[in-house]
C-alpha positions as CSV (number, residue, x, y, z in Angstrom):
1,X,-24.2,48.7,-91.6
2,X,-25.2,52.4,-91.6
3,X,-25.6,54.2,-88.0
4,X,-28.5,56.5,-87.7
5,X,-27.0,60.2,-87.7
6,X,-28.4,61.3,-84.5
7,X,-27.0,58.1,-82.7
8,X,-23.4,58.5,-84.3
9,X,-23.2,62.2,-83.5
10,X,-24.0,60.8,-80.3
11,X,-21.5,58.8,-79.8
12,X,-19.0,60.7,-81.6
13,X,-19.9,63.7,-78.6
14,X,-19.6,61.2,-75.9
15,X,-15.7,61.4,-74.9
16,X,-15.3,59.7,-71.6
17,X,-12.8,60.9,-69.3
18,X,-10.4,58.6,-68.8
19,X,-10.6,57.1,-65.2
20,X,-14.1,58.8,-64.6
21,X,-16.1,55.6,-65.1
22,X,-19.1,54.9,-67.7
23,X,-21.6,57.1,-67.8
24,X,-25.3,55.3,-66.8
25,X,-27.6,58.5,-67.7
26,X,-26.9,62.3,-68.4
27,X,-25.9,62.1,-64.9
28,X,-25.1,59.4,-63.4
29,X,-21.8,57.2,-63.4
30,X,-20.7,53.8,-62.6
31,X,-17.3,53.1,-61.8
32,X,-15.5,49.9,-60.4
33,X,-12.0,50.0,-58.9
34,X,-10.0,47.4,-57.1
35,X,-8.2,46.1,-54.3
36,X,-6.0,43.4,-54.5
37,X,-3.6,42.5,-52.6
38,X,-1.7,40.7,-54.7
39,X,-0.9,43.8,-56.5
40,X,-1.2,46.6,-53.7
41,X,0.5,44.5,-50.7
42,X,-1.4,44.3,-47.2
43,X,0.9,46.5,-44.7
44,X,-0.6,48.5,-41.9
45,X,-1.5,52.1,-43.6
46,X,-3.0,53.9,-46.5
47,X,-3.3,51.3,-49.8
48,X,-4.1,52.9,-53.1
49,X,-7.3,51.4,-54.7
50,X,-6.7,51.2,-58.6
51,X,-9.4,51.5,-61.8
52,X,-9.7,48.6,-64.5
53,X,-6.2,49.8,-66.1
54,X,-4.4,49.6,-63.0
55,X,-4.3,53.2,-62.9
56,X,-5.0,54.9,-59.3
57,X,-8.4,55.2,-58.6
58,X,-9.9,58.6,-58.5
59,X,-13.2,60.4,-58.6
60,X,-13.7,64.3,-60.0
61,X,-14.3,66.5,-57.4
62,X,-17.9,67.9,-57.6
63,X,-18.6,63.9,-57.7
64,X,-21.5,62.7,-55.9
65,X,-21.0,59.4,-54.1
66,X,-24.5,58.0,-54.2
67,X,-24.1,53.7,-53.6
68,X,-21.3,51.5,-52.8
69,X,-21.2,47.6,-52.4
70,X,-18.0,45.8,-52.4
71,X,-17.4,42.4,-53.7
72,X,-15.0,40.4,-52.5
73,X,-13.8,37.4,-54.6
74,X,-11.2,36.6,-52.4
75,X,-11.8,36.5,-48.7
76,X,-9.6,39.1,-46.8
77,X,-7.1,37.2,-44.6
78,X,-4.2,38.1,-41.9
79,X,-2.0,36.5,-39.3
80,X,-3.7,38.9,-36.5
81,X,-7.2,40.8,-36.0
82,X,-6.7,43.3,-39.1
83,X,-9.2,45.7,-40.1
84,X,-9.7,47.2,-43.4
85,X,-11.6,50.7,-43.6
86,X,-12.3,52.4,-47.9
87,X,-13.0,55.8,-48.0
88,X,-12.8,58.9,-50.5
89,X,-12.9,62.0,-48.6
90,X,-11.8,60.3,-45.3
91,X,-10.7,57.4,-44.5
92,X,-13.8,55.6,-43.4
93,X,-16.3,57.4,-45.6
94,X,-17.0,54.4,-47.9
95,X,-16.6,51.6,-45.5
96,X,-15.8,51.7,-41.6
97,X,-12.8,49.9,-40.3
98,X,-14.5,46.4,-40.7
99,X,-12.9,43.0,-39.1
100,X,-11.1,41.0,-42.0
101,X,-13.9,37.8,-41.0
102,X,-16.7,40.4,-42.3
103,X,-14.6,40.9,-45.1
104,X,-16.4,38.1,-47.7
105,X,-18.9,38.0,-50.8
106,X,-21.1,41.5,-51.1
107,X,-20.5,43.6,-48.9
108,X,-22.8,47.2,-48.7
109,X,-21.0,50.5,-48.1
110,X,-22.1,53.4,-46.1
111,X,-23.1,55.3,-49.0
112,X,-26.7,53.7,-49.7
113,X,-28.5,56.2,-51.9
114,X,-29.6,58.5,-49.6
115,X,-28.8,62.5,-48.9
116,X,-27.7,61.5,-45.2
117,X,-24.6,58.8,-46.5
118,X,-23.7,60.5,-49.7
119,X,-20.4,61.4,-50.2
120,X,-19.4,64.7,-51.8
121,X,-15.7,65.0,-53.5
122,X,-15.2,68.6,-52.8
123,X,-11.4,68.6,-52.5
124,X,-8.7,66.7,-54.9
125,X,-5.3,65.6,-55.0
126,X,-5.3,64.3,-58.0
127,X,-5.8,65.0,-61.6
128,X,-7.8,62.8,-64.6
129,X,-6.5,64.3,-68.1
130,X,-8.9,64.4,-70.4
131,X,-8.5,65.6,-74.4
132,X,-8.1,68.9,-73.7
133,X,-8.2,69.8,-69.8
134,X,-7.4,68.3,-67.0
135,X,-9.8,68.1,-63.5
136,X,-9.0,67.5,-60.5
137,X,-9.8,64.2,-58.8
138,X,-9.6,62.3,-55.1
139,X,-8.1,59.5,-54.9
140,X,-10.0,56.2,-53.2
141,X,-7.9,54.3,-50.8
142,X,-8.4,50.8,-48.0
143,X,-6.6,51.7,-44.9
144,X,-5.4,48.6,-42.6
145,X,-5.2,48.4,-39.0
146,X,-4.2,46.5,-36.3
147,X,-2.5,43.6,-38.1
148,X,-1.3,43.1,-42.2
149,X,-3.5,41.4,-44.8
150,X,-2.2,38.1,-46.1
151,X,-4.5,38.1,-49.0
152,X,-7.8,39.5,-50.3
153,X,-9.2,41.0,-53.3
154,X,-12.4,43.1,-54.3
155,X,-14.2,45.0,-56.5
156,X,-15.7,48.3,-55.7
157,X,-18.6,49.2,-57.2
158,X,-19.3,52.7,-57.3
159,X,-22.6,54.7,-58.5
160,X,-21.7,58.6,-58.7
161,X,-23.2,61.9,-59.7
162,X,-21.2,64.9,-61.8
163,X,-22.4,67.6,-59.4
164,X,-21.3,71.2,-58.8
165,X,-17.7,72.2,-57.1
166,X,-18.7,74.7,-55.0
């Protein structure tokens, strides 16, 4: 089987960076990360949300953060009233602190699409290495309150824009 020329250029061009998600269109990206518990732990704090490769979970800065739902296979559970808060650039920028009960199936995100909930990356503390260079990236996090997690699990789906730095 012979690939047309201009389609295998294309693809030969198309060097992902690693941990930046799949690219949708010229400019947009999808990316899905995950919290687990069984892997992360449930303690009262700042939890690290991981990529596919259990690798942190980081955006580029000069990302756009257009839409985020969350999907959550496994209901969030604790012994007490915990809370469990995602964000990017804050702690609550994806999803405010939300009551573990709420915490079940699809669940939408504050960013929705629009200019007023999109989420700009304009500072990192991270880095993504790709061939050649290196850019720096924020890392995604779930912050609990009030009580621990005993269990619960989802995916976050993430739609973002390569925009500018500055």
């Amino acid at each position: 089987m012979f690939l047309n020329p201009a389609l295998y250029t294309r693809l030969q061009a198309y060097d992902p960076m690693a941990g930046a998600g799949d690219e949708i269109s010229e400019v947009l990206n999808y990316k899905r990360f995950v919290f687990d518990f069984s892997v992360v732990g449930g303690a009262i704090g700042t939890l690290a949300l991981q990529d596919e490769q259990g690798v942190a979970a980081v955006l580029p800065v000069g990302s756009l953060i257009l839409s985020v739902i969350f999907d959550f296979v496994t209901a969030v559970t604790s012994g007490g009233a915990a809370t469990v808060s995602f964000g990017c650039t804050s702690a609550v920028d994806l999803l405010a602190a939300t009551a573990k009960a709420s915490l079940t199936g699809l669940v939408a995100g504050i960013p929705v699409m629009t200019a007023a909930t999109a989420v700009k990356v304009s500072t990192g503390t991270a880095t993504l290495a790709r061939r050649n260079f290196s850019v720096v990236a924020q890392p995604l996090t779930a912050t609990v309150a009030t009580a621990a997690l005993t269990a619960g699990k989802c995916y976050v789906h993430t739609v973002f824009a390569r925009s500018s730095t500055t």
